[in-house]
PyMOL commands that place a pseudoatom at each C-alpha (Angstrom):
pseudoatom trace, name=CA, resn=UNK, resi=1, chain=A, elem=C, hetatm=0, pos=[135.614, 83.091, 108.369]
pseudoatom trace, name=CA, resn=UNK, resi=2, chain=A, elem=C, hetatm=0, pos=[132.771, 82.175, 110.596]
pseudoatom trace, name=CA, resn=UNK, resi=3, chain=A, elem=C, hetatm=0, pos=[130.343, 84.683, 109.403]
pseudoatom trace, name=CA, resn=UNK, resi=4, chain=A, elem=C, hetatm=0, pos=[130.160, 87.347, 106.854]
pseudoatom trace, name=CA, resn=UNK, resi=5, chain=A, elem=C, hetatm=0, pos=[128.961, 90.447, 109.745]
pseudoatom trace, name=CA, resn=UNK, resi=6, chain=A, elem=C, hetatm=0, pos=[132.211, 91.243, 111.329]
pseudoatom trace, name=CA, resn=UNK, resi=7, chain=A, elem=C, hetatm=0, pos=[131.130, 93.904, 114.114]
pseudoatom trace, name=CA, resn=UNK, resi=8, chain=A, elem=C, hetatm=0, pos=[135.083, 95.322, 113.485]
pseudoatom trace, name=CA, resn=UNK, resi=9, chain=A, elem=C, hetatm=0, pos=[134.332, 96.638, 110.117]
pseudoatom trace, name=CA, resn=UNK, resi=10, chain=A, elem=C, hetatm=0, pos=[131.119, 99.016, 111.522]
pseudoatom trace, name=CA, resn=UNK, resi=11, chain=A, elem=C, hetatm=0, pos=[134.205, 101.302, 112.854]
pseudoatom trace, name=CA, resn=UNK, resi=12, chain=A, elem=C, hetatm=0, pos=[135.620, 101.061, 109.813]
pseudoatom trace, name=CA, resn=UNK, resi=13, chain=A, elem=C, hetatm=0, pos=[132.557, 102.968, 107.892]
pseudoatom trace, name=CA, resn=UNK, resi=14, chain=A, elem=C, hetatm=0, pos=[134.035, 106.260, 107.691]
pseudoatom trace, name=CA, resn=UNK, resi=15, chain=A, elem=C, hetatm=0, pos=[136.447, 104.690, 105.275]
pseudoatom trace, name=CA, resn=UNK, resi=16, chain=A, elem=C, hetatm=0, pos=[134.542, 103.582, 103.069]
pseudoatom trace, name=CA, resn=UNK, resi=17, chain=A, elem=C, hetatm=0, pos=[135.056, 106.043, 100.694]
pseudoatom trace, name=CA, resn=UNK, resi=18, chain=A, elem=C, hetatm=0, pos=[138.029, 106.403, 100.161]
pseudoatom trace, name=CA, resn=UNK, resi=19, chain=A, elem=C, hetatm=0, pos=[138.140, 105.350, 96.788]
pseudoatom trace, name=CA, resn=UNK, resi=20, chain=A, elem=C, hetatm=0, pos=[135.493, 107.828, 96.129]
pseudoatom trace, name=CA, resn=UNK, resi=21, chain=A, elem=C, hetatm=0, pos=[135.665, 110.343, 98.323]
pseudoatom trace, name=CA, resn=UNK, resi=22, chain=A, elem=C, hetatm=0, pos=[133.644, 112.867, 96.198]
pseudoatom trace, name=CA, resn=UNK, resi=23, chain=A, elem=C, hetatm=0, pos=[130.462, 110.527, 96.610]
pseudoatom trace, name=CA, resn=UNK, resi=24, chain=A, elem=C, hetatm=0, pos=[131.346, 109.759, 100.333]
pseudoatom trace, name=CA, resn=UNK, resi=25, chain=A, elem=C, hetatm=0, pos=[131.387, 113.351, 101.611]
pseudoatom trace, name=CA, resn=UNK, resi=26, chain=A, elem=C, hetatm=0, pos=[127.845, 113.948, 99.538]
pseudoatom trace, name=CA, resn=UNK, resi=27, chain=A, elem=C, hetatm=0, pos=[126.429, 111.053, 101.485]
pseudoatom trace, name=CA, resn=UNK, resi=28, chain=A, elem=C, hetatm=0, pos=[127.677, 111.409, 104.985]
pseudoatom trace, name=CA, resn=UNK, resi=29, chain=A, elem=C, hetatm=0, pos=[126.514, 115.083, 104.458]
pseudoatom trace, name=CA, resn=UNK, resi=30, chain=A, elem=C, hetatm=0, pos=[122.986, 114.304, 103.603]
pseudoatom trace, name=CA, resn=UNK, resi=31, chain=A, elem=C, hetatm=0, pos=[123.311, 111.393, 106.473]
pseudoatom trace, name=CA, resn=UNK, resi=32, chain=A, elem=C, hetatm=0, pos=[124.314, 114.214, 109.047]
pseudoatom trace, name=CA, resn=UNK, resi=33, chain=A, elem=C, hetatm=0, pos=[121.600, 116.350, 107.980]
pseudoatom trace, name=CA, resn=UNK, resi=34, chain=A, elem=C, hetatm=0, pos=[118.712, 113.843, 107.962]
pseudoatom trace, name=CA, resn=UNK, resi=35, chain=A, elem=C, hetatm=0, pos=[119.650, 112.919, 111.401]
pseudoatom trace, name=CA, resn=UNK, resi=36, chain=A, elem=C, hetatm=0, pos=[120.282, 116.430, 113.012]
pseudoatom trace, name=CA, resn=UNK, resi=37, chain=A, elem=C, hetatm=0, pos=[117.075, 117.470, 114.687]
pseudoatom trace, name=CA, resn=UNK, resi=38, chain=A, elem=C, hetatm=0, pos=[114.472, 118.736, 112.592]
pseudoatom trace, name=CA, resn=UNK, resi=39, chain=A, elem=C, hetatm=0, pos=[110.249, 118.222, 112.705]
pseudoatom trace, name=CA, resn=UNK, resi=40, chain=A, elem=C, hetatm=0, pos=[111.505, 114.690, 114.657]
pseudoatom trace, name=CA, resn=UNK, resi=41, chain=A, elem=C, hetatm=0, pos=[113.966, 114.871, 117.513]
pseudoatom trace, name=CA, resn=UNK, resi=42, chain=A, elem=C, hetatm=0, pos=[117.251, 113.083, 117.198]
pseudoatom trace, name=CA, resn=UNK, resi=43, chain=A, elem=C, hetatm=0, pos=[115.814, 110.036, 119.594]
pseudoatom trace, name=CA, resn=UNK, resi=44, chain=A, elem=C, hetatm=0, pos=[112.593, 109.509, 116.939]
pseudoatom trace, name=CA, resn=UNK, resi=45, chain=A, elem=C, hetatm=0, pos=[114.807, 109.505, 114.351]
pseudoatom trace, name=CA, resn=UNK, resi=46, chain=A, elem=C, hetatm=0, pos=[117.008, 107.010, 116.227]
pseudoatom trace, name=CA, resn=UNK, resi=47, chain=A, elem=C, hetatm=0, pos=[113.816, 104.554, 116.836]
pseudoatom trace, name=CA, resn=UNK, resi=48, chain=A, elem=C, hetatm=0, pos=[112.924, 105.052, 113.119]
pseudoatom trace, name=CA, resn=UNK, resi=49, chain=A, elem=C, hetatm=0, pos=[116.447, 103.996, 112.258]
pseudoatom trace, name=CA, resn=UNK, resi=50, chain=A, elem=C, hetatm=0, pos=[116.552, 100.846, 114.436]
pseudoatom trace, name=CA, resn=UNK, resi=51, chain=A, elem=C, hetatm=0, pos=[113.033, 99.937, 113.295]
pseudoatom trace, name=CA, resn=UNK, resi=52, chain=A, elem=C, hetatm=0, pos=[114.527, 99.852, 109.715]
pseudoatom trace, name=CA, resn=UNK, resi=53, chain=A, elem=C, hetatm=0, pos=[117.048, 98.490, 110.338]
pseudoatom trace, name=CA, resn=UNK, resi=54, chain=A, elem=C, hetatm=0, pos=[115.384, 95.401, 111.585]
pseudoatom trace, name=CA, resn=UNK, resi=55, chain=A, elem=C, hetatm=0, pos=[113.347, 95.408, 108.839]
pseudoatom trace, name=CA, resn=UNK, resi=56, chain=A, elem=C, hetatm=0, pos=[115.817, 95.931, 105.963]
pseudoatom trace, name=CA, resn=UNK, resi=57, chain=A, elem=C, hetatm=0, pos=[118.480, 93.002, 108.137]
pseudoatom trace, name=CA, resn=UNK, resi=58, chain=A, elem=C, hetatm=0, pos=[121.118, 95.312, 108.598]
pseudoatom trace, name=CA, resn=UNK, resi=59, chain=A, elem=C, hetatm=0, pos=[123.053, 93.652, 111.947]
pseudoatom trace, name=CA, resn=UNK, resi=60, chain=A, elem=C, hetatm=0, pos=[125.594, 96.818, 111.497]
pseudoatom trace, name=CA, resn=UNK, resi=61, chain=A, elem=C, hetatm=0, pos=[122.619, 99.094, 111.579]
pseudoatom trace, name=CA, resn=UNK, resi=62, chain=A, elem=C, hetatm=0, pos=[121.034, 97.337, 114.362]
pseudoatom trace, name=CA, resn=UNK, resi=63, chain=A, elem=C, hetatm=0, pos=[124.535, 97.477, 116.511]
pseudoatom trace, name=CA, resn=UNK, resi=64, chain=A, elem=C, hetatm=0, pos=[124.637, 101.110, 115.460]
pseudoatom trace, name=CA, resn=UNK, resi=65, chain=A, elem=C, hetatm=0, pos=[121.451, 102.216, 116.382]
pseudoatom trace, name=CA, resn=UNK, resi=66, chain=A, elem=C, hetatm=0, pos=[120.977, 99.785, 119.429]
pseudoatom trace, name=CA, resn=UNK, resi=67, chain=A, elem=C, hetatm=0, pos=[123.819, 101.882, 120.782]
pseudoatom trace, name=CA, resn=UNK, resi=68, chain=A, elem=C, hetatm=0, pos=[122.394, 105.655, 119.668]
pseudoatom trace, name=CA, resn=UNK, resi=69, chain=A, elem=C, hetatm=0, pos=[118.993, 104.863, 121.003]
pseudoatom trace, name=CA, resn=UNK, resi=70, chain=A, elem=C, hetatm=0, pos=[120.354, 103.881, 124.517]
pseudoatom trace, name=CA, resn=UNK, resi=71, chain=A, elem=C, hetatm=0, pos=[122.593, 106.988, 124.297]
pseudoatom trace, name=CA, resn=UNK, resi=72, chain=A, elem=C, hetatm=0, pos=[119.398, 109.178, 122.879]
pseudoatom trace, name=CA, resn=UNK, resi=73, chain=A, elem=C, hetatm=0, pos=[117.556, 108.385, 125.822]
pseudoatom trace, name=CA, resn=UNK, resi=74, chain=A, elem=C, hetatm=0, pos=[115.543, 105.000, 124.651]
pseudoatom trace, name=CA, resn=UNK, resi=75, chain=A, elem=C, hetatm=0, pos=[114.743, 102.299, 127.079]
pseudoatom trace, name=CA, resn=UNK, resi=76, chain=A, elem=C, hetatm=0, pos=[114.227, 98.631, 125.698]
pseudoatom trace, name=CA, resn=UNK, resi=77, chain=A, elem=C, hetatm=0, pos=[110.693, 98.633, 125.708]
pseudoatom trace, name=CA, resn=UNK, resi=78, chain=A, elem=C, hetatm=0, pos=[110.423, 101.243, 123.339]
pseudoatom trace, name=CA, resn=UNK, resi=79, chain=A, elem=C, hetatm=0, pos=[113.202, 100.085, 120.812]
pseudoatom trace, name=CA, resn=UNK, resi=80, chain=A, elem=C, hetatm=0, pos=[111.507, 96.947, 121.375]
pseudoatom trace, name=CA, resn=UNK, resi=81, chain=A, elem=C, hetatm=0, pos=[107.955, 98.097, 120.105]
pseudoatom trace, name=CA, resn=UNK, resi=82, chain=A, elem=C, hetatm=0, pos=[109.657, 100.055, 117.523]
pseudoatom trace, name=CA, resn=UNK, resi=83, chain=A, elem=C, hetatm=0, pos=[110.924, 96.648, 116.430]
pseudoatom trace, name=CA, resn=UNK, resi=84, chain=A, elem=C, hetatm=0, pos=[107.483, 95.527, 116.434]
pseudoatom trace, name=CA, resn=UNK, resi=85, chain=A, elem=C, hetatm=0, pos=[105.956, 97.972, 114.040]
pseudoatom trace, name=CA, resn=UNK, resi=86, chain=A, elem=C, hetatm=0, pos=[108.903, 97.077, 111.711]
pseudoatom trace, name=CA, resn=UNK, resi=87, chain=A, elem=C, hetatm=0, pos=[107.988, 93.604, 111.839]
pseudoatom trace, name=CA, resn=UNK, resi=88, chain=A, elem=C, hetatm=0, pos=[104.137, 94.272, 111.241]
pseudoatom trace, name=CA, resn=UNK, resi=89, chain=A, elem=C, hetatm=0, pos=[104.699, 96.746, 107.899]
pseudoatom trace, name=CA, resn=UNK, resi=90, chain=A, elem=C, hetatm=0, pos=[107.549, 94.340, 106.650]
pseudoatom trace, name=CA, resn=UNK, resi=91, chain=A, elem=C, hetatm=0, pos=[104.306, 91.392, 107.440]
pseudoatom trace, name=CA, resn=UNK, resi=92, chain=A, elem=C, hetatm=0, pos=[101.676, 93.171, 106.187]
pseudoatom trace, name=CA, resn=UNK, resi=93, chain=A, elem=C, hetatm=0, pos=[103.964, 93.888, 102.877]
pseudoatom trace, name=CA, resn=UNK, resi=94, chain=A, elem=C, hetatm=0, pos=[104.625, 90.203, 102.454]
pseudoatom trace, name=CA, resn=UNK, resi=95, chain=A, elem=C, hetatm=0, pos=[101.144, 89.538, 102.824]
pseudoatom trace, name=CA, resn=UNK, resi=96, chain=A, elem=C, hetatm=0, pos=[99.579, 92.113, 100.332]
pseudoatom trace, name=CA, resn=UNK, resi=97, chain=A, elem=C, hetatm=0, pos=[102.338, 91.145, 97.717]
pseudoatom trace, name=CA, resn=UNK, resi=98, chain=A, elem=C, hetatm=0, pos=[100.412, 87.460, 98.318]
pseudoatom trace, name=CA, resn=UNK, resi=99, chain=A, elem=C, hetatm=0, pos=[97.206, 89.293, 95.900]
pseudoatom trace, name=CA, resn=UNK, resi=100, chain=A, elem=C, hetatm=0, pos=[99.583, 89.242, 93.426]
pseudoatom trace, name=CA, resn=UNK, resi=101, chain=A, elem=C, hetatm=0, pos=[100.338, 85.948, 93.589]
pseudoatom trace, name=CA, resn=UNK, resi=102, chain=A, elem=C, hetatm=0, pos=[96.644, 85.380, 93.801]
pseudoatom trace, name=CA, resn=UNK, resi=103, chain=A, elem=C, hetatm=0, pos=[95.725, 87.331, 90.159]
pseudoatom trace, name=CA, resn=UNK, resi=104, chain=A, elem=C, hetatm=0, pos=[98.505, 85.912, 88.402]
pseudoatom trace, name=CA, resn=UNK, resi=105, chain=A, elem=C, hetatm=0, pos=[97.695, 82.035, 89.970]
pseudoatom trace, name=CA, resn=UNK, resi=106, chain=A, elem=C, hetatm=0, pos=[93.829, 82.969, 88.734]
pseudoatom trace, name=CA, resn=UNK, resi=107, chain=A, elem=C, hetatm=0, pos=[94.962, 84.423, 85.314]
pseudoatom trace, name=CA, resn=UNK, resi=108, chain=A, elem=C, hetatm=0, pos=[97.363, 81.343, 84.658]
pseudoatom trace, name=CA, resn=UNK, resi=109, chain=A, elem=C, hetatm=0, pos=[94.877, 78.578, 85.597]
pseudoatom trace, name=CA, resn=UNK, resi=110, chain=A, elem=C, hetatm=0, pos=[92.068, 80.239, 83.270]
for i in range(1, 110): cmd.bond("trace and resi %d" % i, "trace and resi %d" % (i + 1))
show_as sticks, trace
zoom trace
């Protein structure tokens, strides 16, 4: 196996409940309606979705949504700045947590 992201098995999602279809249908209903358009048209929610899914390291997600933001009517310099403001909240979280690290380091060497 050369890596553990095999771009194969992202056509393979609607099968993955098959051993618990109950739970499946409940999610990919919930899924459907989140992304059917609402407040936010179906190509914000698209950006939103690629945005996350940079941030939370999905490549599946990113192939996925790379693909529905093209088809949704994004060009490359949004998705890219969406990307962006993924990587500056995902920053700015990993920088904030560093207070933490801070009070505990100042409590401890007290």
């Amino acid at each position: 196996m050369e890596s553990y992201y095999n771009p194969e098995d992202l056509i393979k999602f609607g099968e993955i409940g098959k051993n618990a279809p109950e739970l499946a249908k409940k999610f990919f209903d919930y899924y459907g309606t989140v992304f059917a358009e609402g407040e936010l048209t179906e190509r914000e929610k698209a950006l939103i979705a690629l945005a996350v899914a940079h941030a939370v390291r999905c490549p599946y997600c990113i192939d996925s949504y790379t693909k529905t933001c093209l088809e949704k009517g994004s060009n490359l310099a949004e998705m890219t700045e969406a990307v962006h403001v993924a990587s500056a909240i995902s920053g700015g979280a990993t920088l904030i947590h560093g207070m933490q690290m801070c009070r505990i380091a100042e409590k401890l060497s007290l």
